[in-house]
N, CA, C and O of each residue as an XYZ file, in Angstrom:
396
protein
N       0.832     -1.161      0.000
C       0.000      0.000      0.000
C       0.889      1.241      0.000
O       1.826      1.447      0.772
N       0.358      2.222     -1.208
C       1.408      3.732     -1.199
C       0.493      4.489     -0.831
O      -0.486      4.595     -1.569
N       0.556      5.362      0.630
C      -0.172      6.251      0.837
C      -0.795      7.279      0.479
O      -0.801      7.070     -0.735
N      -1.194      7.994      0.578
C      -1.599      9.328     -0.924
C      -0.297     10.298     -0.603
O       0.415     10.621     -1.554
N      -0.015     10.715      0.583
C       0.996     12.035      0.731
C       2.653     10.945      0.648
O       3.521     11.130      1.502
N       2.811     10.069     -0.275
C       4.146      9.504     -0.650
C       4.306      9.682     -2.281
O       3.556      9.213     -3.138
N       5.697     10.632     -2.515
C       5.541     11.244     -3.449
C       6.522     10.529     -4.396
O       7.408     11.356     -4.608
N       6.792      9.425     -5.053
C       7.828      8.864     -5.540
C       8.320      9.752     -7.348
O       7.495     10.650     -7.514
N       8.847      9.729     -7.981
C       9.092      9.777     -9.163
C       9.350      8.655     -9.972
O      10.388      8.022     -9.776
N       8.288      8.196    -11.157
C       8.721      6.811    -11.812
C       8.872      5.356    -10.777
O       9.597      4.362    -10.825
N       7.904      5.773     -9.954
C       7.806      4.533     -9.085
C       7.688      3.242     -9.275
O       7.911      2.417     -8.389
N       7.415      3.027    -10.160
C       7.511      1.253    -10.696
C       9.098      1.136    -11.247
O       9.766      0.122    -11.044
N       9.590      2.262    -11.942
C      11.090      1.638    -12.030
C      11.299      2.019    -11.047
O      11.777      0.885    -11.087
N      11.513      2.582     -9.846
C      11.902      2.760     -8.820
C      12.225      1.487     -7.837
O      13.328      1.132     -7.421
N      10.628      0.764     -7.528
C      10.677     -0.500     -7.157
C      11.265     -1.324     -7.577
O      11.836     -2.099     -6.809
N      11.374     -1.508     -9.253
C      12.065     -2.607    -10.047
C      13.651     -2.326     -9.999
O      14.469     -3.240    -10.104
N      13.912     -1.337     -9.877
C      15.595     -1.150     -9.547
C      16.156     -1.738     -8.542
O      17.111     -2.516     -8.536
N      15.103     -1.068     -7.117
C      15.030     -1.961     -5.913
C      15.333     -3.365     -5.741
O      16.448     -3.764     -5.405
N      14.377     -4.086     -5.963
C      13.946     -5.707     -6.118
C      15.195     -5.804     -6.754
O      15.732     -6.735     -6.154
N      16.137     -5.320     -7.780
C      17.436     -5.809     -9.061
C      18.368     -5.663     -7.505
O      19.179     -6.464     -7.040
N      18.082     -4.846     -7.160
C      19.327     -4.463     -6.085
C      19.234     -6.044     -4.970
O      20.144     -6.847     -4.762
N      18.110     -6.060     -4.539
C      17.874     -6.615     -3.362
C      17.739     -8.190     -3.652
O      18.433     -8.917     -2.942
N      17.150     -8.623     -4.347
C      16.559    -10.107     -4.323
C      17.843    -10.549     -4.483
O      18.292    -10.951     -3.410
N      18.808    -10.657     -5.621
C      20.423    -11.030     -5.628
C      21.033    -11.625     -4.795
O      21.416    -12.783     -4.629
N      21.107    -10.312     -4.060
C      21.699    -10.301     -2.315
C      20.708    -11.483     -1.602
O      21.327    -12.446     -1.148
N      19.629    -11.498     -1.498
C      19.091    -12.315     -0.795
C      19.220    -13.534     -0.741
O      19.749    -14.177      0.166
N      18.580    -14.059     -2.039
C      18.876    -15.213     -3.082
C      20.522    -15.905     -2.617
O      20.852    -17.013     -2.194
N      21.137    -14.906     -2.869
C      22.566    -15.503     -2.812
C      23.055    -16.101     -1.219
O      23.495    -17.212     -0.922
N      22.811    -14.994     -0.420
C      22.630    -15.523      1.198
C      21.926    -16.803      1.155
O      22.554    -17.858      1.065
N      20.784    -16.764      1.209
C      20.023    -18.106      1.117
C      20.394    -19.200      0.198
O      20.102    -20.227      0.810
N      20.842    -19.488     -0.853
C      21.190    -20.685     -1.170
C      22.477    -20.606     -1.763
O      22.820    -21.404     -2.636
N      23.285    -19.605     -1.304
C      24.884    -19.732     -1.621
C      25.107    -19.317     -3.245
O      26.261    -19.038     -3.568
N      24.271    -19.275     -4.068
C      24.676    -19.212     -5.507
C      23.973    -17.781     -5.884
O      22.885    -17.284     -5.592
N      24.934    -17.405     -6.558
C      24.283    -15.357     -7.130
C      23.556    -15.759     -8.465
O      24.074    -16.309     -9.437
N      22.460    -15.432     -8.333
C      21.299    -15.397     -9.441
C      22.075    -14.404    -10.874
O      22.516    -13.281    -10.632
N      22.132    -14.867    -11.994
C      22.832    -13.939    -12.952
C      21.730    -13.479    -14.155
O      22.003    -13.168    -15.315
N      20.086    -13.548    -13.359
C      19.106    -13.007    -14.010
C      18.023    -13.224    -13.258
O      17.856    -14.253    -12.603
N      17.077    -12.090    -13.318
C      15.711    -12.073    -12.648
C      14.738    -12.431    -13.937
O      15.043    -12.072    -15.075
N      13.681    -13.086    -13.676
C      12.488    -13.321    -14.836
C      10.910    -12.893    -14.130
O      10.381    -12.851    -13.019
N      10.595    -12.636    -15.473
C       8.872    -11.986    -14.739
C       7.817    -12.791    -15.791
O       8.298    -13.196    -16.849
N       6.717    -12.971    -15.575
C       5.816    -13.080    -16.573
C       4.416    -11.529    -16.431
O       3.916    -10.887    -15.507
N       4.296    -11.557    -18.005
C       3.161    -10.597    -17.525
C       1.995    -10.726    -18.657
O       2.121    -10.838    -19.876
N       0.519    -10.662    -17.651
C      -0.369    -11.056    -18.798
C      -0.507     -9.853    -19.617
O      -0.589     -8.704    -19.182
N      -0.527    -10.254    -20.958
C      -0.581     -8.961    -21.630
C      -2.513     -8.622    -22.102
O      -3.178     -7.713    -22.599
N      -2.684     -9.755    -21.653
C      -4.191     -9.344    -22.204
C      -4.914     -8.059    -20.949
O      -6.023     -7.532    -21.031
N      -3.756     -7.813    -19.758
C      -4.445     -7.320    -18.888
C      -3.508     -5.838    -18.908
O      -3.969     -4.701    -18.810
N      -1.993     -6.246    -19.071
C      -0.908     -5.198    -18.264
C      -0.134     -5.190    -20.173
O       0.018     -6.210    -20.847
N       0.201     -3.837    -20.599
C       1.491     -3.961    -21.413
C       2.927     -3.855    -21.286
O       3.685     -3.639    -22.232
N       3.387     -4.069    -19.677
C       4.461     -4.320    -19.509
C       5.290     -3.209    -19.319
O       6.463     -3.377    -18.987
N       4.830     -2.124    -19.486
C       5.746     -0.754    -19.713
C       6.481      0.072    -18.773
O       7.180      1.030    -19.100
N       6.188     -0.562    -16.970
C       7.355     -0.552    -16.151
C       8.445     -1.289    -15.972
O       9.440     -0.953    -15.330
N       8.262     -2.335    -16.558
C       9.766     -3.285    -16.741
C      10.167     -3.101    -18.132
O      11.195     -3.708    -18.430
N       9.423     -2.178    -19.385
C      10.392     -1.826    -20.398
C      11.349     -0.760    -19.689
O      12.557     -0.765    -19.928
N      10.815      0.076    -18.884
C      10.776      1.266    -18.877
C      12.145      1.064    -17.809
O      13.047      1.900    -17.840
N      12.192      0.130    -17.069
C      13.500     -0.121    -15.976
C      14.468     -1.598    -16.494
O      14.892     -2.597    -15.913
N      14.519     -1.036    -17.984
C      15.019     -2.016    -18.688
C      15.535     -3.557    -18.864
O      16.593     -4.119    -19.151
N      14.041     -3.967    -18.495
C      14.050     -5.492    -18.549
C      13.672     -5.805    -19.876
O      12.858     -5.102    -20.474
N      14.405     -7.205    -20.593
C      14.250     -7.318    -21.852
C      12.968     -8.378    -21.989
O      12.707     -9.154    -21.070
N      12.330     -8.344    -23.006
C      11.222     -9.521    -23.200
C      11.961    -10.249    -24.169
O      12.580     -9.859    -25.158
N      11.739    -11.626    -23.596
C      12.593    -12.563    -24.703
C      11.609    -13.277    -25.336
O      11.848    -13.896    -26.373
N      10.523    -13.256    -24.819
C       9.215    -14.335    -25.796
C       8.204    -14.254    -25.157
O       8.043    -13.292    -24.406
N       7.164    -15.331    -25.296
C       6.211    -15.557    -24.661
C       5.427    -17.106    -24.470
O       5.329    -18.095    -25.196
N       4.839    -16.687    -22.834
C       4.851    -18.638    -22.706
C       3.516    -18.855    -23.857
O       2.752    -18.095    -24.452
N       3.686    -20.036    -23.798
C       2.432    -21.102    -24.321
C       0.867    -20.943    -23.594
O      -0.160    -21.147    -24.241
N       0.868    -20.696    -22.694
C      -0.534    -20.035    -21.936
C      -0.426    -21.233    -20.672
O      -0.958    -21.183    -19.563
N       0.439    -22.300    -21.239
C       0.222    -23.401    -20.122
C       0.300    -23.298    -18.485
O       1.353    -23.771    -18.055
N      -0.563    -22.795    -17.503
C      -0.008    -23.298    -16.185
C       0.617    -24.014    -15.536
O       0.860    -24.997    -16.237
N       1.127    -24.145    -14.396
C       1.830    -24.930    -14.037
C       1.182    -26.266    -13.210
O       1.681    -27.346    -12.893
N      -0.281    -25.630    -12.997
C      -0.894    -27.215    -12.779
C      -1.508    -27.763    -14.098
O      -2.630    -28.261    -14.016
N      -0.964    -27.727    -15.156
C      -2.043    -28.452    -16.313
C      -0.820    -29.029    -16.635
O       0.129    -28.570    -17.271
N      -1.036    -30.402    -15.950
C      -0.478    -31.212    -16.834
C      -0.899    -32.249    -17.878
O      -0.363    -33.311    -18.196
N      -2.068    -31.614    -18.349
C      -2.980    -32.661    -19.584
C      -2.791    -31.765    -20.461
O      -3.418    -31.999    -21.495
N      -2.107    -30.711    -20.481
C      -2.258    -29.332    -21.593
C      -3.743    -29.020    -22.208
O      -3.875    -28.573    -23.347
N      -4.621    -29.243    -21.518
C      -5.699    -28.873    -21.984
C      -6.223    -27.588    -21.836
O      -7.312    -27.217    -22.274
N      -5.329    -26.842    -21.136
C      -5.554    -24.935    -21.472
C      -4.360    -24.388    -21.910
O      -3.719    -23.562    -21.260
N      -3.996    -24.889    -23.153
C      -2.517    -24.736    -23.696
C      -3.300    -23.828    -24.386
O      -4.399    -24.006    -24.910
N      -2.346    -22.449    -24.306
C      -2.659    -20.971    -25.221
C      -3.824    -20.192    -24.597
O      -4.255    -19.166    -25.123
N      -4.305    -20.685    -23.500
C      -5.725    -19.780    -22.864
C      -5.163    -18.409    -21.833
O      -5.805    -17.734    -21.028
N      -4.083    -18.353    -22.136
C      -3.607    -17.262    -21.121
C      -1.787    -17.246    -21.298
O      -0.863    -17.799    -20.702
N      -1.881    -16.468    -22.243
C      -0.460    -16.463    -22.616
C       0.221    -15.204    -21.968
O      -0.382    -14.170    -21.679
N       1.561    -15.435    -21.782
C       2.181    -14.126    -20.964
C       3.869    -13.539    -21.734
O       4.621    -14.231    -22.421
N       4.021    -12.414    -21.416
C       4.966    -12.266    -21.478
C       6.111    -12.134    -21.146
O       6.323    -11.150    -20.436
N       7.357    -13.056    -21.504
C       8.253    -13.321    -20.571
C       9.218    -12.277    -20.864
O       9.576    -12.084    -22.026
N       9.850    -11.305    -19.492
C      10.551    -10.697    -19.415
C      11.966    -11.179    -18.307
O      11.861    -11.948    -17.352
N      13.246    -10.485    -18.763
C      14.376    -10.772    -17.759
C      15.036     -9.742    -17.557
O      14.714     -8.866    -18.360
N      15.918     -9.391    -16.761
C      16.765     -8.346    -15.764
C      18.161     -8.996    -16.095
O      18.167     -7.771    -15.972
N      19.166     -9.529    -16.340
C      20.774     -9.627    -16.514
C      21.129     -9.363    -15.547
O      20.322     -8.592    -15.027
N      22.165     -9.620    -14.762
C      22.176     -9.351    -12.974
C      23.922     -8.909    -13.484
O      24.585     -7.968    -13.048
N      24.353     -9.980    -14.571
C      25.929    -10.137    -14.785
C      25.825     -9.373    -16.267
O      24.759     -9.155    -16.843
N      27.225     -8.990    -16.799
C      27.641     -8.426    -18.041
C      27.290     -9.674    -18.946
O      26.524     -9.766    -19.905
N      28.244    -10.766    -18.217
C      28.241    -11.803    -19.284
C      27.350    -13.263    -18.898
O      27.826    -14.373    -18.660
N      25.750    -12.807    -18.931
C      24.806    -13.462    -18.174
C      24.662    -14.469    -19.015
O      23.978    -15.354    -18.499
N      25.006    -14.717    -20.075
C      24.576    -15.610    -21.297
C      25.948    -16.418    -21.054
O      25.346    -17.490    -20.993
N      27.216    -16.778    -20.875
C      28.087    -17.562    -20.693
C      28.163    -17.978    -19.302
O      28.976    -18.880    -19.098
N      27.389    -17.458    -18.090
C      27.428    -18.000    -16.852
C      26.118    -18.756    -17.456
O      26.561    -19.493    -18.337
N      24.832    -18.893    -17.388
C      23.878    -19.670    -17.988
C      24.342    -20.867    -18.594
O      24.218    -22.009    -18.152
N      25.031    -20.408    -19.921
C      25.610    -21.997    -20.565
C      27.017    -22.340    -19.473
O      27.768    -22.995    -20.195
N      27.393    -22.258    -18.701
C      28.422    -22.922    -18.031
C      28.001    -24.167    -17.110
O      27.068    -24.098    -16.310
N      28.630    -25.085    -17.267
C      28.833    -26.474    -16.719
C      29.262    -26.278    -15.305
O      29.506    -27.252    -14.593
């Protein structure tokens, strides 16, 4: 909840800078390994995404609509989203493919 007399500027990238700053750190405390990307989904039939363009998270695609309890795929494409990511590292794409 943001109160009415809290005056932020660009407050959704504000938060999303935040969360880039913070979850990392957390993540990494808690299970020892530094996350080298954040991921979001967002429904687009509802939201167009334009605080995580806007705090430069990239969209790399979009899911299949499938939930994660359908495992008969029988609401495959009924709610498709868009998948966005954050890069935590420069070279987030060679820590990913590393063994």
């Amino acid at each position: 909840m943001i109160l009415p007399w809290v005056q932020v500027k660009n407050l959704a990238s504000s938060v999303l800078a935040l969360a880039g700053r913070v979850v990392p750190r957390d993540w990494e405390t808690q299970y020892g390994i530094p996350p080298v990307l954040l991921e979001t989904l967002v429904d687009t039939a509802r939201y167009r995404g334009t605080c995580y363009q806007a705090a430069n998270w990239l969209q790399v695609g979009t899911t299949t609509g499938r939930g994660r309890q359908d495992r008969d795929h029988a609401r495959q494409g009924a709610a498709p989203k868009a998948i966005y990511v954050l890069p935590l590292l420069p070279g987030f794409r060679e820590a990913l493919l590393a063994e």
